[in-house]
N, C-alpha and C positions, 0 to 999 in steps of 0.2 A: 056806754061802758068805757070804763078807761083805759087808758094802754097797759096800768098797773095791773087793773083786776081780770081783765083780761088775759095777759101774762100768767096770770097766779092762776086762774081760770083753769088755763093751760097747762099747767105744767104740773098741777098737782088733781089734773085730770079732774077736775068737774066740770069742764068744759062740756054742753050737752053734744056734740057733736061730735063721732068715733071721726077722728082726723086721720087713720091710716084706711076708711071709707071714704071719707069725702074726694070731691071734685078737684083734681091737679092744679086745676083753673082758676077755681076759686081759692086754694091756698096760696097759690101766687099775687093772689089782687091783695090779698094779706100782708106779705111779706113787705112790701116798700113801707108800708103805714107803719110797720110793727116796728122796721129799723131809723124810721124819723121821726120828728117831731109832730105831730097831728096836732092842729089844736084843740082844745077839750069839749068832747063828745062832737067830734066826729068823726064817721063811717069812712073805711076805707075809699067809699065811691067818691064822698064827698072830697077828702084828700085828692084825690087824682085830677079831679075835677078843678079845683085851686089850682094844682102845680103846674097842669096844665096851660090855664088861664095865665100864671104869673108868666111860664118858661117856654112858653108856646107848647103846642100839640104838635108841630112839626117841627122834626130836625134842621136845625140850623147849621150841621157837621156833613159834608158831602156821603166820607165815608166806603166811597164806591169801592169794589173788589173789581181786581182783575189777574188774570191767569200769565203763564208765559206768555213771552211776547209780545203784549202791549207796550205801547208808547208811550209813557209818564214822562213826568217834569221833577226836577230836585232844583228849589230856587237857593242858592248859598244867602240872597238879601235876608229872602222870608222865614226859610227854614230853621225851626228849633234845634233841628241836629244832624249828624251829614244820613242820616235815615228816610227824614219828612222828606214828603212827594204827594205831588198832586194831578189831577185827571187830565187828559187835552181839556177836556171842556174848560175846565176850574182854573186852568193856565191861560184859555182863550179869555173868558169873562175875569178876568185879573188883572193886574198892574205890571206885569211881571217883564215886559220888554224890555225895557234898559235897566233891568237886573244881572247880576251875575246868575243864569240861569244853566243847567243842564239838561238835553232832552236825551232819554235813554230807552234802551229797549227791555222791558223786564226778564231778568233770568228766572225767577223763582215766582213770581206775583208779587200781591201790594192791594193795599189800598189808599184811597184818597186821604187826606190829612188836612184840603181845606175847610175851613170853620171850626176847627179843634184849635183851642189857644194853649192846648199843653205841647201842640207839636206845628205851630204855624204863628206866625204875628199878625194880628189881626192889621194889621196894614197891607198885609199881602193877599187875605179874603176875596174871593170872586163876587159881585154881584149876588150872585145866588146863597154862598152861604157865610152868612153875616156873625156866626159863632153865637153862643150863649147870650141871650137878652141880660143876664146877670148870671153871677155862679153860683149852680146850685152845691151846697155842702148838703153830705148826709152825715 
């Protein structure tokens, strides 16, 4: 079935499937296939399954959260803006020493920023997280 007829399927309800019955779960496994490019006939599983393959199954973006009071990094070398910040860990497995570096104490929270190349330069990347194998566009 195509994303067209599908679509149309959909929206002018001959879809056999009451969609405000169905499974939460499964309309979500829908939703990424339905907003990209899929190539023709195939299943959202199958989709996932490719992007997966192409962009890895795991995150290449640290990501971490942390509350008041943790100890974070602001490198002025690596960071995309005076906001980016990254984990002790992400600063320990990093290049960041004879950078212009800040270590601070969080007033509000934060999360990690290494392996995000909209808010890190990938020069500045820990070991761990190596950023996007390629960029995914939706």
């Amino acid at each position: 079935q195509t994303l067209e007829a599908f679509t149309h399927a959909l929206l002018s309800g001959e879809y056999e499937k009451d969609i405000r019955s169905s499974d939460p779960i499964d309309i979500m496994q829908w939703i990424p296939w339905m907003i990209t490019s899929p190539a023709e006939n195939e299943t959202p599983d199958e989709y996932v399954e490719r992007v997966q393959l192409c962009y890895g199954a795991k995150s290449n973006v640290c990501g971490r959260i942390w509350g008041k009071g943790y100890v974070a990094y602001r490198c002025r070398t690596c960071g995309m803006s005076p906001c980016s910040a990254i984990c002790h860990e992400c600063f320990e497995k990093g290049a960041h020493r004879n950078h212009n570096f800040l270590m601070y104490r969080s007033v509000a929270g934060g999360c990690c920023d290494c392996g995000d190349p909209g808010a890190w330069k990938s020069s500045g990347f820990c070991t761990l997280h190596t950023g996007p194998a390629m960029p995914f566009h939706i």
